[in-house]
Structures are given as C-alpha cells and as structure tokens.
VEXBAGU-993970 format. One line per 2 residues: for each residue x, y, z of N, C-alpha, C. Coordinates in steps of 0.02 Angstrom, whole numbers, plus 50000, padded with zeros to 5 digits. Layout:
N
X Y Z X Y Z X Y Z  ...
REM end
This chain:
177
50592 50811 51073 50576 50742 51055 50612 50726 50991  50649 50664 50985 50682 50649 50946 50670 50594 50906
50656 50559 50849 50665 50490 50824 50725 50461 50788  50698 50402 50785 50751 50347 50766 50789 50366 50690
50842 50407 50646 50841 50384 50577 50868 50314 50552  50844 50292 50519 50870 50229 50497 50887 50246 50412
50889 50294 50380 50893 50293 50326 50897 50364 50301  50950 50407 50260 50948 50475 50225 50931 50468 50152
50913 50521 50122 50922 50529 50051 50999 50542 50030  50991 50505 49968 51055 50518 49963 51062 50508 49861
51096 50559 49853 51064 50603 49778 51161 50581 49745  51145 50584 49685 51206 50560 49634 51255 50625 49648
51308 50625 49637 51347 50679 49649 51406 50655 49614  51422 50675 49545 51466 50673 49485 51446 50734 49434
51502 50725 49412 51520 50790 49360 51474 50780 49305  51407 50795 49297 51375 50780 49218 51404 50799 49159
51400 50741 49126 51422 50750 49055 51500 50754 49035  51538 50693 49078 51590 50671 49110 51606 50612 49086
51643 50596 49028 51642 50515 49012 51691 50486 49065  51738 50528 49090 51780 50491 49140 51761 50474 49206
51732 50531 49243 51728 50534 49286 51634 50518 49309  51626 50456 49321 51552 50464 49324 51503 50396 49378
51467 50393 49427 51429 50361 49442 51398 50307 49408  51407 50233 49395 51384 50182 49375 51303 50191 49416
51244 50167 49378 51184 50155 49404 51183 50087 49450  51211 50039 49448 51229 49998 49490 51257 49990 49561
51293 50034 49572 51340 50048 49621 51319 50122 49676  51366 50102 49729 51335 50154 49767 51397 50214 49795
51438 50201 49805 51484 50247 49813 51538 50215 49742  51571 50278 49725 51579 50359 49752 51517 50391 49720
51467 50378 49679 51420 50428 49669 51376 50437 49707  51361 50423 49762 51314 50451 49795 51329 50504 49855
51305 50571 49875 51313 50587 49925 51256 50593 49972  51259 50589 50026 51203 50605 50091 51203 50666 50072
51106 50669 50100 51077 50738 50099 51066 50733 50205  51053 50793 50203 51011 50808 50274 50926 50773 50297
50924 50755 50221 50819 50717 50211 50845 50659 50250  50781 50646 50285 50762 50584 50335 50749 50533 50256
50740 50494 50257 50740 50453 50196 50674 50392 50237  50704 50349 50306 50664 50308 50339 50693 50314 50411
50607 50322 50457 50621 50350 50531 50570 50331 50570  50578 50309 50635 50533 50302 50682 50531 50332 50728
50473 50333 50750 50475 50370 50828 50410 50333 50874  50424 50311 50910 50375 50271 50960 50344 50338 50995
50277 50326 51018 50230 50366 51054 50181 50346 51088  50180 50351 51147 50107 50307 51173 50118 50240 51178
50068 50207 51147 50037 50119 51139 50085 50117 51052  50084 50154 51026 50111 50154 50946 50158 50169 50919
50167 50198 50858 50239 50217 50827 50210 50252 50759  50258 50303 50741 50250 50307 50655 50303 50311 50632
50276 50280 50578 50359 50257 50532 50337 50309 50471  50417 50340 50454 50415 50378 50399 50443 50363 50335
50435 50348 50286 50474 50326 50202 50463 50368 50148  50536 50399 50138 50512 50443 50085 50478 50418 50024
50438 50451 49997 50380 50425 49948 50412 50391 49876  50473 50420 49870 50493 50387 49793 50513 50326 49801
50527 50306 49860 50547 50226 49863 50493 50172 49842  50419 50211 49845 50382 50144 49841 50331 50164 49773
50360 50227 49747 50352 50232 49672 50382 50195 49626  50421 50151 49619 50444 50117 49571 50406 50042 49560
50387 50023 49499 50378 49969 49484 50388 49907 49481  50456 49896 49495 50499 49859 49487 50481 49825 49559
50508 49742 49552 50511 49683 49599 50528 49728 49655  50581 49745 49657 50639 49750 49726 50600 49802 49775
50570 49849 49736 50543 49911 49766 50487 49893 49793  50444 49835 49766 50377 49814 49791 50395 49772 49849
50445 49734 49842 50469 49678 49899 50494 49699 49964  50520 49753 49959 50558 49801 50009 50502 49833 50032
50450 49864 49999 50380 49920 50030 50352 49868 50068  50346 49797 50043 50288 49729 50076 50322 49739 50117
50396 49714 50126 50428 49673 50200 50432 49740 50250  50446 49780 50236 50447 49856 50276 50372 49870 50335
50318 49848 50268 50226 49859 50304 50239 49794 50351  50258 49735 50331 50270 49676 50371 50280 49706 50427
50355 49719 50430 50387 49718 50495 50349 49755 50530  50287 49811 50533 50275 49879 50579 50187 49831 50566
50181 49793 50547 50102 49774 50570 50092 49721 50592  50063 49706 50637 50048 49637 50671 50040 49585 50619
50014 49576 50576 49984 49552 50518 49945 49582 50460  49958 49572 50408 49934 49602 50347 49883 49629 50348
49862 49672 50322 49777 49702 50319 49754 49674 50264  49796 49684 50208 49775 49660 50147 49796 49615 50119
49790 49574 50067 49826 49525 50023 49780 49501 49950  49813 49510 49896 49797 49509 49846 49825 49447 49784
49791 49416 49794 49835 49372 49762 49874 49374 49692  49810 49379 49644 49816 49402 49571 49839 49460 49560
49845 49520 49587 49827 49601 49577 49916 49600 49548  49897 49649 49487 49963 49660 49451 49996 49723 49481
50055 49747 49447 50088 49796 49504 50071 49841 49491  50019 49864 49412 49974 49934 49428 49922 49925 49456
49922 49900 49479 49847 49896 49540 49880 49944 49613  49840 49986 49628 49837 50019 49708 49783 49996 49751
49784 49984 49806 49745 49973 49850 49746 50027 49908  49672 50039 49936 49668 50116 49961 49637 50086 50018
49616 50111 50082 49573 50106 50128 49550 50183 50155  49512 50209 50158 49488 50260 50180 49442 50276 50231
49452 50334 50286 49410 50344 50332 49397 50284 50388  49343 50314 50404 49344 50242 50465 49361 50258 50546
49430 50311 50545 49457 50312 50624 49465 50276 50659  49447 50204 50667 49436 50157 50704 49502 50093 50658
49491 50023 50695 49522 49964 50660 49511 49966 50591  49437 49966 50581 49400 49952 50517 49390 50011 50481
49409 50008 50428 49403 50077 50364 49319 50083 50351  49306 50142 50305 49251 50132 50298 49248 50112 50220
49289 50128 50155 49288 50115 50109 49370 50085 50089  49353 50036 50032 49435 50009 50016 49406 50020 49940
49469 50035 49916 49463 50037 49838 49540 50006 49808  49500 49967 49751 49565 49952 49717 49566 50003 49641
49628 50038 49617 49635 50070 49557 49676 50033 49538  49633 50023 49439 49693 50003 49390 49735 50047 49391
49787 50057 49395 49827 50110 49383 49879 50116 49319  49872 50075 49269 49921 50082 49200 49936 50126 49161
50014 50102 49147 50045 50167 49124 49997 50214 49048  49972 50133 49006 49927 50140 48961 49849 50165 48962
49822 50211 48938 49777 50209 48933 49729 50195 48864  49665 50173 48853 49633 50123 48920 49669 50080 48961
49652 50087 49016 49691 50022 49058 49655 49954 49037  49684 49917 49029 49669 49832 49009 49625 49816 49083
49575 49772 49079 49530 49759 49139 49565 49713 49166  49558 49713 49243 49584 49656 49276 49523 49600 49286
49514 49561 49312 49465 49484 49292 49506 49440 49349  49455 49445 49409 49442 49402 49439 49497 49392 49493
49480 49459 49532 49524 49482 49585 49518 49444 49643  49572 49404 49671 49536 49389 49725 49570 49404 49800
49548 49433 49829 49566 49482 49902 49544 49456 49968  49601 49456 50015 49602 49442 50074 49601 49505 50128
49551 49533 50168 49562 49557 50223 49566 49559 50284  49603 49572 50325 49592 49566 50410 49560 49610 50433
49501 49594 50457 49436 49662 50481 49411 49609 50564  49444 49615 50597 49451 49595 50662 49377 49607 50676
49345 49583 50720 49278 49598 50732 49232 49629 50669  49233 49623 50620 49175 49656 50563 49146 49590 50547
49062 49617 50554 49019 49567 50557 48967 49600 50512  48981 49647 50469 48960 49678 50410 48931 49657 50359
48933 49696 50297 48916 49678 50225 48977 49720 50185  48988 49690 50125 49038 49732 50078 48977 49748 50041
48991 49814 49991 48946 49848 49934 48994 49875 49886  48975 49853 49833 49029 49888 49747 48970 49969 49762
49018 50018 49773 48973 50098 49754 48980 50094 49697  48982 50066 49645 48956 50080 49575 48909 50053 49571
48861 50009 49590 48807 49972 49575 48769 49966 49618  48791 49952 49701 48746 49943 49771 48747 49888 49770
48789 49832 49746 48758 49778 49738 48821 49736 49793  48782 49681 49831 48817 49668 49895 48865 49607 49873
48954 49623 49879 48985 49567 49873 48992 49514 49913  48990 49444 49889 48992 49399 49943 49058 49378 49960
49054 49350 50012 49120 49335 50055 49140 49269 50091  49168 49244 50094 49190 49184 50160 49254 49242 50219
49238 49204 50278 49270 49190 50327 49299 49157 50371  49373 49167 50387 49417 49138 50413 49457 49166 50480
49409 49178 50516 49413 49202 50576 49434 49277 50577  49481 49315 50583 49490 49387 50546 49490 49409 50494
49484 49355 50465 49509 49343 50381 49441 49354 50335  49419 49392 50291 49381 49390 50247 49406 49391 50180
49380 49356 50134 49408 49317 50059 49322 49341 50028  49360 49373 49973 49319 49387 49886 49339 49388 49835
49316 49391 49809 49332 49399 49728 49306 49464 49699  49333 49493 49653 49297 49577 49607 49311 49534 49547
49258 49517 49497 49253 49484 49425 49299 49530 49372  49290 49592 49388 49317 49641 49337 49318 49702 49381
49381 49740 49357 49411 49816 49374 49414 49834 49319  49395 49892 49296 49399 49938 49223 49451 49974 49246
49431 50031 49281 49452 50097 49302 49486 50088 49369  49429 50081 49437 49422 50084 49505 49386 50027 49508
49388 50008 49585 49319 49990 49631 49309 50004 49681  49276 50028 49708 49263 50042 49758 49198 50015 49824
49245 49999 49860 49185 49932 49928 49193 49963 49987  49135 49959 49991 49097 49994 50054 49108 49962 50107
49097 49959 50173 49115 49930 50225 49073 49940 50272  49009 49910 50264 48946 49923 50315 48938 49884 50369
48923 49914 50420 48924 49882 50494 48852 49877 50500  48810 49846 50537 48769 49838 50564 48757 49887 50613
48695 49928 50583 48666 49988 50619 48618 49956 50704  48672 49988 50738 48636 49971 50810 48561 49981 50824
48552 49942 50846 48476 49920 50856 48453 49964 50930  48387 50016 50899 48353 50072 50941 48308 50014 50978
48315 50045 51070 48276 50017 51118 48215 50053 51114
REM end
C-alpha cells in the first residue's frame, strides 16, 4: 500500500561559515537539498483519508505558517470545526476524546512565549457539533456556558483565559425505560 507524496523535507545544504558561498534565507535553491522525509502525504482508505504534515511547519508563528496550516485543514474538512475570532496566535485549541463526530472535551491554551501569560478577555468561539443537543461546562468551576445556535453552528464567548480552559461537552444521558 502506497500514498500520495505531495511534499519532502528539504534541509539547507551550504558550506557553514562561508562568506562566499552560502544559502540566502529567502530563497530556495541552490541551498536547499531533498531529504528521503515525507514532509506532506495522503493516502485514501475506506470512506476517509489521512493526511500527513510534518510538525515544524505549523510550529511557527508567523502569518504565512498559520495561513497555510488553516487553508491545508480547509481543504481535507468539509467545513471548519472550529473558528475563533479574537484568539491570538498563542492561543492552541485542543479537542479531546470522544471517538465519535463530537469530542468530549475542547480546551483552549494561552500559550505565550512570556511568562505570566497576559489574559485573553472575551473569547468568542464558533463550533460545528452536528447533532449536539448538549450543555458546555468550564472544568474549573462546573459552571454551565451559555450558547446560541445556528444550525451546526454553536457560538460563545470565554470572558477570560489565564492559563487554559477547559469545556466539557455533555450529551444528554439517555433516558432508562
């Protein structure tokens, strides 16, 4: 079984410590050479697919790297899961567990380079939870966030992020005959 590569690693390859001879950070050949690393790859299976990206691409902070990771999740998902309007670029967003459509926990982390991290204020988040007819819960407090809906679409707000947050994702416990 074979997949698609669409993309290698591909690592600087100049003489260090070379005023003549040397790789501009701008430019891509002659300093770069291909490695054998898959860099970005697909492989269809079943009803699905998994797509592979090596991890340092969507470590960087910078515009281009965030714009390229968005349009990339674009292209391989029907529609967004998430959307954040305000959230700065140390912010992470997590979804966890679940097995199913619906996660069971989402968390957002400040993530700054500084510590203390500066609080974020007044987050406001869009998710697609297709059939969830639930409740959200902050696990730091138990205390139930409210929400509007827009057909798949659920919209909130988090007032403040210190650290983490972390929201629960409770379904409605089936009802014993």
């Amino acid at each position: 079984v074979s997949c698609r590569v669409d993309a290698v690693v591909n690592l600087p390859d100049f003489p260090a410590d070379d005023p003549d001879d040397y790789a501009s950070i701008h430019s891509n050949p002659p300093g770069l050479k291909d490695t054998a690393f898959t860099a970005l790859s697909e492989h269809r299976f079943g009803k699905g697919r998994a797509v592979y990206l090596y991890s340092p691409v969507l470590t960087g902070k910078e515009f281009s790297h965030r714009e390229f990771g968005r349009k990339l999740f674009l292209k391989y998902a029907s529609s967004p899961l998430v959307e954040a309007e305000n959230l700065p670029v140390s912010a992470e967003i997590t979804f966890l567990g679940g097995g199913g459509e619906i996660p069971e926990l989402f968390t957002v982390v400040n993530d700054q380079d500084d510590l203390p991290p500066v609080p974020l204020h007044d987050v406001r988040i869009a998710l697609r939870l297709p059939g969830f007819d639930g409740t959200l819960r902050r696990v730091s407090d138990g205390k139930e966030i409210a929400f509007t809906r827009d057909g798949d679409i659920i919209r909130f707000t988090l007032e403040r992020i210190d650290f983490a947050e972390f929201i629960e994702l409770q379904r409605p416990q089936p009802k014993e005959d």
